[in-house]
N, C-alpha and C positions, 0 to 999 in steps of 0.2 A: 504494500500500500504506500503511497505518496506522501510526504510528509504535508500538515494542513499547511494550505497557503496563508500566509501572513494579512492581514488588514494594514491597513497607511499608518494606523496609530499602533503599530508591534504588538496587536493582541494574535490570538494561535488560531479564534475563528475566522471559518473561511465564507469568502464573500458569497452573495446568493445570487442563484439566476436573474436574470434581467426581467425584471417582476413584469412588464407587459406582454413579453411572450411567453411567460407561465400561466398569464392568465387566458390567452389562446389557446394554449395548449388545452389547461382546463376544461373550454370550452366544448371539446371534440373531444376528450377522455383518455389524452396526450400526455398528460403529465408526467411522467416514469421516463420521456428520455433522459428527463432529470437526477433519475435515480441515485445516479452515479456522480455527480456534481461536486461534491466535495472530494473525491479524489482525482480531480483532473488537475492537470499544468494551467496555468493562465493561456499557455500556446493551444492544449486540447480544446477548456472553454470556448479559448475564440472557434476553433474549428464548428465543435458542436452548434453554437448559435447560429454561423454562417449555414451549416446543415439547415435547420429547422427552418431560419429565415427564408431560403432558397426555394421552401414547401409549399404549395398553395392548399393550406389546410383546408379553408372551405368546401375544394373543389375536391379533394381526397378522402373529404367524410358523406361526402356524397356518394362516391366512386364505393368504397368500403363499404358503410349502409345499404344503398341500393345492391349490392355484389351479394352482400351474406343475407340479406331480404330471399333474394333469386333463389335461393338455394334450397330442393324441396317443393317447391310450387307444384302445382301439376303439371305437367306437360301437354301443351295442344295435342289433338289426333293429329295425324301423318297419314298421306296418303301417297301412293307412288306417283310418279315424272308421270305426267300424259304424256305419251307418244308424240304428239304433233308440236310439244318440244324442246323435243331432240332431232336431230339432224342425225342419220346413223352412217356410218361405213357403208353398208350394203345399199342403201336408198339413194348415196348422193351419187348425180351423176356425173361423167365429165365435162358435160358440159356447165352444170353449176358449179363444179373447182374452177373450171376456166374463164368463168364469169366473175367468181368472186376473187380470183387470183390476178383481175386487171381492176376489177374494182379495187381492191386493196393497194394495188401498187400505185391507182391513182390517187387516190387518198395521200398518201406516201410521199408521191412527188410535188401535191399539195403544201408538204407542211402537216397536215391533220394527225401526225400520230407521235406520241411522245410513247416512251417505256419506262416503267418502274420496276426496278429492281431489289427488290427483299433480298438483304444482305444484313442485317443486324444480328440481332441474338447475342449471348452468348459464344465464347470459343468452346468448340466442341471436344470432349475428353478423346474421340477418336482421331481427328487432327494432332492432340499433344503424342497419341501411342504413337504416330506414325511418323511425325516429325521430328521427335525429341533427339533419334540418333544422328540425324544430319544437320538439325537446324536450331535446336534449345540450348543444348549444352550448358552451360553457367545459365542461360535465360528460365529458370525455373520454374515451371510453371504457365511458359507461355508461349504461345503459337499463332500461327496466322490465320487469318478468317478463311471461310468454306472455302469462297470462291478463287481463294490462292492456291487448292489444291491441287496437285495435279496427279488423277486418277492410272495413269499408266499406259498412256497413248502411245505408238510411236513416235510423234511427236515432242511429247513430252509437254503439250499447253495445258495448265490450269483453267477450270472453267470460266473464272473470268475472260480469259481468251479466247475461247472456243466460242464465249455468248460474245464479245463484239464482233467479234470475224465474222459474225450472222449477221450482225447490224450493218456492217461493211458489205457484205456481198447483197441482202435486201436493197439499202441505197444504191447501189450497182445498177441491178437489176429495175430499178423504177426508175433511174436516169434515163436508161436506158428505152425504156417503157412510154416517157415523156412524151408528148407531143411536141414541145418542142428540139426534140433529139436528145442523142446519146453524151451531148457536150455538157446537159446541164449539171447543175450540182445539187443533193441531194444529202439534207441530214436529218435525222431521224436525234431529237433532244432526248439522252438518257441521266435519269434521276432514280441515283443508286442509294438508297437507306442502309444506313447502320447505324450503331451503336454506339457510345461509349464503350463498350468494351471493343471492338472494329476500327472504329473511324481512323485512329491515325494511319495503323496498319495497312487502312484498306487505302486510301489517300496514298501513300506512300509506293505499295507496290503499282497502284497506276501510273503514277509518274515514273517508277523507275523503269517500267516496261513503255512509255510515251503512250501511255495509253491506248496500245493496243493497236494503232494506227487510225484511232477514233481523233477527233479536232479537242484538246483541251477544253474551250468552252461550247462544245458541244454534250458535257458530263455535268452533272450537279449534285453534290453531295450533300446528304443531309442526316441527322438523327433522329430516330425512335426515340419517345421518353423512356424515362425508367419512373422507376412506383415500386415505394414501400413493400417491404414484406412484411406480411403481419402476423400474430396468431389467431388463432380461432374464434377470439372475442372481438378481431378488429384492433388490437392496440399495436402500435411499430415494434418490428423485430430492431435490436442493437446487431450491427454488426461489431461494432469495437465501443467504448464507452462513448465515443464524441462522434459516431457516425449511424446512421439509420441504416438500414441493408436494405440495396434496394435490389432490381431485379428488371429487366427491359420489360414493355409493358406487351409484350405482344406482334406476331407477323399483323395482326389488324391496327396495329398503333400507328402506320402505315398513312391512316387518313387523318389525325387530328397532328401527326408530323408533318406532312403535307399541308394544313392548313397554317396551322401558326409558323410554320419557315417561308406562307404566303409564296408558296410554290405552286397552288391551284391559280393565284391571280398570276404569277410568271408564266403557266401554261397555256392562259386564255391571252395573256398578252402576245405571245407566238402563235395566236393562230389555233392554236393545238386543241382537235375535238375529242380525240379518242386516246385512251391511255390503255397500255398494253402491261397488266401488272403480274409476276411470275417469282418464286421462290427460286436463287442460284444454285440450289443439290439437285439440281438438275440436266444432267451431260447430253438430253438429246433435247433439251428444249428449242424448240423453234421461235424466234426473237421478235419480235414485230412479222408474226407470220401474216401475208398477205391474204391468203385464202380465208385465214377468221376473220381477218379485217372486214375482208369483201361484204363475208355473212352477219358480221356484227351489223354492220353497215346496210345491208340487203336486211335485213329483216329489222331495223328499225329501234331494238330495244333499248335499256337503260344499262344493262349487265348482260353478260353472256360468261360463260365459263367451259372450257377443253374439260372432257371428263373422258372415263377408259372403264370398259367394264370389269365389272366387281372381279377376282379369279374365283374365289371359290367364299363360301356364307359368313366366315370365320376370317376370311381377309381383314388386317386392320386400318382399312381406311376409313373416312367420313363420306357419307353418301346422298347427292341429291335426294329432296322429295318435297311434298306439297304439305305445308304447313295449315291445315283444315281444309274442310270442302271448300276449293275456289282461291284457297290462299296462297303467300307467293311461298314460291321455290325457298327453300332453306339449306343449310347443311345439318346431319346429326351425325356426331362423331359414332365410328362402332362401338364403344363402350355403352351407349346409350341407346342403342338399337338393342330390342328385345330380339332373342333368337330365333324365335319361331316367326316372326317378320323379317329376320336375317334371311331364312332360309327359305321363306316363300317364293313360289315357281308361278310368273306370268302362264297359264294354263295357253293363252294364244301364243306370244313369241317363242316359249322355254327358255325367256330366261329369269334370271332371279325379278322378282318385285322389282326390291329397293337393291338396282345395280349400277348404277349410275355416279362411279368414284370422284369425288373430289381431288384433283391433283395440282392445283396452286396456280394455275393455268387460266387468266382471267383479260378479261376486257370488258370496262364500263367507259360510257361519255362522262367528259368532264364536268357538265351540269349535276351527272348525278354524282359524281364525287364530291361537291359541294354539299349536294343535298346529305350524303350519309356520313361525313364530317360533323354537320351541327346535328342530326341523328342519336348520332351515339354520342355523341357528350350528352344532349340531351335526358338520356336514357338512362348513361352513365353506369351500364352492366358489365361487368367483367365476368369471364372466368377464372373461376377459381380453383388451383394447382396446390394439394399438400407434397410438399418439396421440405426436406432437409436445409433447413439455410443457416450459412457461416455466421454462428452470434457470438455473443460473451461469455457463454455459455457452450461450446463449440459447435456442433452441429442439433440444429433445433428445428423440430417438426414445425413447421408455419405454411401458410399460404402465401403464394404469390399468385396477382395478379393481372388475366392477361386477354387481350384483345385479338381476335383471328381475324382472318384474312378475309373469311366468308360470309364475317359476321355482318355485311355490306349488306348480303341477300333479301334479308327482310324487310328492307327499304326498297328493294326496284317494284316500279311501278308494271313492271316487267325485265323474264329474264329467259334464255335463249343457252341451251345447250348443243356444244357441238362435238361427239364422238370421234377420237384420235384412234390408230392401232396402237396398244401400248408397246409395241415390240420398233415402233418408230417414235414415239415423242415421249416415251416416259422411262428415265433411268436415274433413280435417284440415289443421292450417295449421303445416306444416313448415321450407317453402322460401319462398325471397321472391321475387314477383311475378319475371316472368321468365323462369323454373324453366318445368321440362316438367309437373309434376305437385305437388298438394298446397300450393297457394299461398293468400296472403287472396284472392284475387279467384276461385279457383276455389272456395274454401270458399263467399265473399260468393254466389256465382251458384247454388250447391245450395240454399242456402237460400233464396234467391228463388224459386227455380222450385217447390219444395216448395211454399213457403206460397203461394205463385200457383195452384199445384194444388188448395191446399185451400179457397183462397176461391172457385177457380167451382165447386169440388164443393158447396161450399155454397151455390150459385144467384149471388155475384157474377161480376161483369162485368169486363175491364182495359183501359185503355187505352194507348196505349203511345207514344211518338214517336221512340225506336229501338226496331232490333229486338225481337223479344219476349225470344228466345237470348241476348238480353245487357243484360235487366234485368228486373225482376221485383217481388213486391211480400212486404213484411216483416209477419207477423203477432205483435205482442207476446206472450212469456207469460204476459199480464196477462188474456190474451182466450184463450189455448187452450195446451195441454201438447203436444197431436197430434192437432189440424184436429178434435179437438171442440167442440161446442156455437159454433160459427159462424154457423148459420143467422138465428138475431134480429140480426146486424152487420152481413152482408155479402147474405142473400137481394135481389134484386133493386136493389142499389146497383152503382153505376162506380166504381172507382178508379182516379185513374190510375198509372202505374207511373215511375219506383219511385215509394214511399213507403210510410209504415209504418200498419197496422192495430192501432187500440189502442181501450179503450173510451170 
C-alpha cells in the first residue's frame, strides 16, 4: 500500500475526490471508482479523474439500463426469409449478373460508392500464436491487426492487400467501362474502422506498404468507441485502481463512429450514395462488388446483405428471418435459435427454414445510415457479453458491451438479400490453424482452388507435385476481380502449383 499522501498543512490525511464529480458519479451508482482513492499517487489521481471526466455518464447509464432492461424480455415470433427476397444462385440469370454488373460499374464511375471496412476489435490471441516467433519477441504481448495477416499465399499478401488490389482492379474495370473511355480516373473512397487497440498499427502498416497502390487520401481512418465493462448490477469494472476497463463497443459501433467522426456528412459531400460495408477475416471477399451494387441499386432498397447457405442445422452462424408476421428482416444469432427451428426442412425447396447465413457482407444507402445512426442511440441497446475482464482483482467475470453489424436490420424500411456460393466469397480466418473450422490455411486452400478453377476455365493447364486438394494456384487482382478476362494469361499455358498469377 502507498504511503497516505500528505495535505498543504503536513497532516497524514489524504485529500478527497473532486466533490462535483463524486456527486455525478452518485448520480448513476458510480461511486466505487473511488474506492481506491486514498491509495493513489497525486500522478494516478490525476489519471483516474481525467478517466471518468472523458465518460459521458448520462449517455452510459442509459446504454447500461436500457442493455440489462433487454435482457429476458420475450422475444418477437420469427418467421423465415420469403422467397421473393432472396435473389438465389440457381434463379439468377446471366443476363441479370450482366445487367447488374454494368449497373454497378456505372454507379462506380459515378462516384456513388464508398467502402467500409470493419477493422477494429481487439488483437486477436491467434495473430499473437502465430506471430510471436517472427514478429513479438521483447514486444510482449503484442501483434498486429487481422488485416496484416498474411494467410499463406504464394504471394505472401496480407489481407489488407488482397482487399485493395480489388479496389484497384474494380476502378480498372469501370474506367474502363466509362463512357467517357478507358483514360478516365476512377476512385472508389475507403473508410477503414479501428480501434484503439489497431489504429496506430493499422495507420502504420499502410503507409509502410504506400498503401497498397491505393491514392493516400483516397483512405480514411477512423475509430470504434470503447465502453465500460461492467458487472452484473451495471457498476464499472477497475481495470487498474485509476483506470475503468473498457472494451471496443462492437463490429455495429461502426454507425454512431461514423456519425460523430461526421464521416456520413464527408460521404454525402462526395457525392457518395451507396456504402459497401464488410468485416476484413475475410480472404475471398469481393470489395465494392459491382454485380451487388447493380442489384442493391436495381431493386431499390434501404439494406441488402450477401448471405450463403446454412451447411448443416448446428452450423454456428446468425441467420436471416422475418421478425413477426410482415416484419422487417433481422439477424438471430444460432445460440438463440431454438433447435427444432434450426432444423426445420422448407417441405417445397429442401432446404432448411431459417438458412439464410449472415456473413458481414453488406450494402445500405447513405440516407439510411443516417437514419440507423440516430436509431440506435436512440434505442440505446446493447448486447451483452459475460467475458472475463482484466480488473484489480485479476480476471473478473463482467459484461461487456456490444453493438453488431446487423443490428442496422431492424430499421430498413426495406431489405434485399442476395445469395453468394460460399466456396467463392466466403473464407474466413477466425481461429488458428489447428481449429476445426475457419483457419488461415483453410481460408489459404479456398482460395486456391477458386482461382485454380478459374485459370483452366480459362483454357490453363496445372501442374502439381502434391496433391491437387492441398494446393493450388493464386491469381493477383492485378489480372482479375472474379476469373474475368483471363483468357490472353493463362489460354493454353502450365502453371505449376502453387504459385501466383500476375501480369
Amino acid at each position: 500500500m502507498k504511503e497516505p499522501t500528505e495535505t498543504n498543512n503536513g497532516g497524514a490525511l489524504p485529500s478527497l475526490p473532486p466533490q462535483a464529480l463524486l456527486e455525478r458519479l452518485k448520480d448513476y451508482g458510480q461511486e466505487d471508482v473511488f474506492a481506491l482513492w486514498d491509495e493513489l499517487s497525486p500522478g494516478e489521481r490525476e489519471l483516474l479523474v481525467k478517466d471518468i471526466e472523458s465518460l459521458d455518464l448520462p449517455r452510459l447509464n442509459r446504454i447500461i439500463r436500457c442493455s440489462l432492461r433487454s435482457q429476458g424480455l420475450p422475444v418477437a415470433a420469427i418467421e423465415p426469409v420469403p422467397e421473393n427476397t432472396v435473389s438465389t444462385v440457381e434463379e439468377r440469370t446471366i443476363e441479370e449478373k450482366e445487367r447488374w454488373w454494368k449497373m454497378g460499374l456505372k454507379a462506380i464511375s459515378n462516384g456513388k460508392l464508398a467502402v467500409v471496412l470493419l477493422s477494429g476489435g481487439q488483437v486477436d490471441a491467434f495473430l499473437f500464436f502465430f506471430l510471436r516467433p517472427a514478429r513479438v519477441g521483447t514486444r510482449l504481448g503484442s501483434s498486429d491487426p487481422k488485416g496484416c495477416f498474411n494467410i499463406g499465399l504464394p504471394s505472401g499478401k496480407s489481407l489488407f492487400q488482397l482487399q485493395a488490389e480489388r479496389i484497384l482492379c474494380v476502378q480498372r474495370l469501370a474506367a474502363q467501362a466509362s463512357s467517357e473511355g478507358s483514360g478516365s480516373s476512377v476512385l472508389i473512397h475507403c473508410y477503414i474502422m479501428t480501434s484503439r487497440f489497431t489504429d496506430v498499427s493499422t495507420r502504420i502498416f499502410f503507409e509502410n506498404h504506400k498503401y497498397f497502390g491505393l491514392e493516400a487520401d483516397q483512405v480514411t481512418f477512423f475509430q470504434q468507441g470503447t465502453i465500460p465493462c461492467v458487472s452484473k448490477d451495471g457498476r464499472f469494472i477497475m481495470e487498474t485502481p485509476f483506470r475503468v476497463a473498457k472494451a471496443p463497443d462492437g463490429n455495429g459501433g461502426v454507425y454512431s463512429a461514423l456519425k460523430y467522426s461526421k464521416l456520413l456528412e464527408d460521404m454525402a459531400s462526395r457525392g457518395i450514395k451507396y456504402v459497401d460495408c464488410y468485416g476484413v477475416d475475410n480472404a475471398l471477399v469481393r470489395v465494392a462488388d459491382p454485380v451487388f451494387l447493380g442489384y442493391f441499386i436495381d431493386k431499390g432498397v434501404a439494406a441488402a446483405a450477401k448471405v450463403v447457405r446454412k451447411a448443416y442445422p448446428q452450423e454456428k452462424v446468425g441467420v436471416f428471418v422475418r421478425q413477426g408476421k410482415g416484419g422487417p428482416l433481422i439477424v438471430v444469432e444460432y445460440s438463440e435459435l431454438d433447435q427444432s427451428l434450426a432444423s426445420a426442412i422448407n417441405q417445397q425447396t429442401g432446404r432448411l427454414r431459417f438458412c439464410w447465413s449472415n456473413v458481414c457482407l453488406h450494402m445500405f444507402s447513405l440516407d439510411f445510415l443516417n437514419q440507423v445512426a440516430n436509431g440506435l442511440e436512440k434505442d440505446s441497446i446493447y448486447h451483452l457479453a459475460e467475458k472475463r475482464i482484466p480488473s484489480i482483482h485479476g480476471g473478473t467475470m463482467g459484461l461487456k458491451l456490444e453493438q453488431f453489424i446487423f443490428d442496422a436490420f431492424p430499421y430498413a424500411p426495406s431489405t434485399a438479400l442476395f445469395e453468394v456460393p460460399r466456396e467463392e466469397e466466403f473464407a474466413p480466418v477466425k481461429n488458428a490453424n489447428g481449429s476445426n473450422y475457419d483457419t488461415p490455411e483453410s481460408a489459404r486452400l479456398l482460395v486456391l482452388r477458386l482461382h485454380s478453377r478459374w485459370v483452366v476455365a480459362a483454357g490453363g493447364f496445372l501442374t502439381h507435385s502434391v496433391p491437387l486438394y492441398a494446393t493450388g494456384v493464386e491469381v493477383s487482382p492485378t489480372c482479375s476481380y472474379a476469373g474475368e478476362n483471363l483468357e490472353a494469361i493463362c489460354r493454353g499455358r502450365t502453371f505449376h502449383a502453387p504459385c501466383e498469377i500476375t501480369f
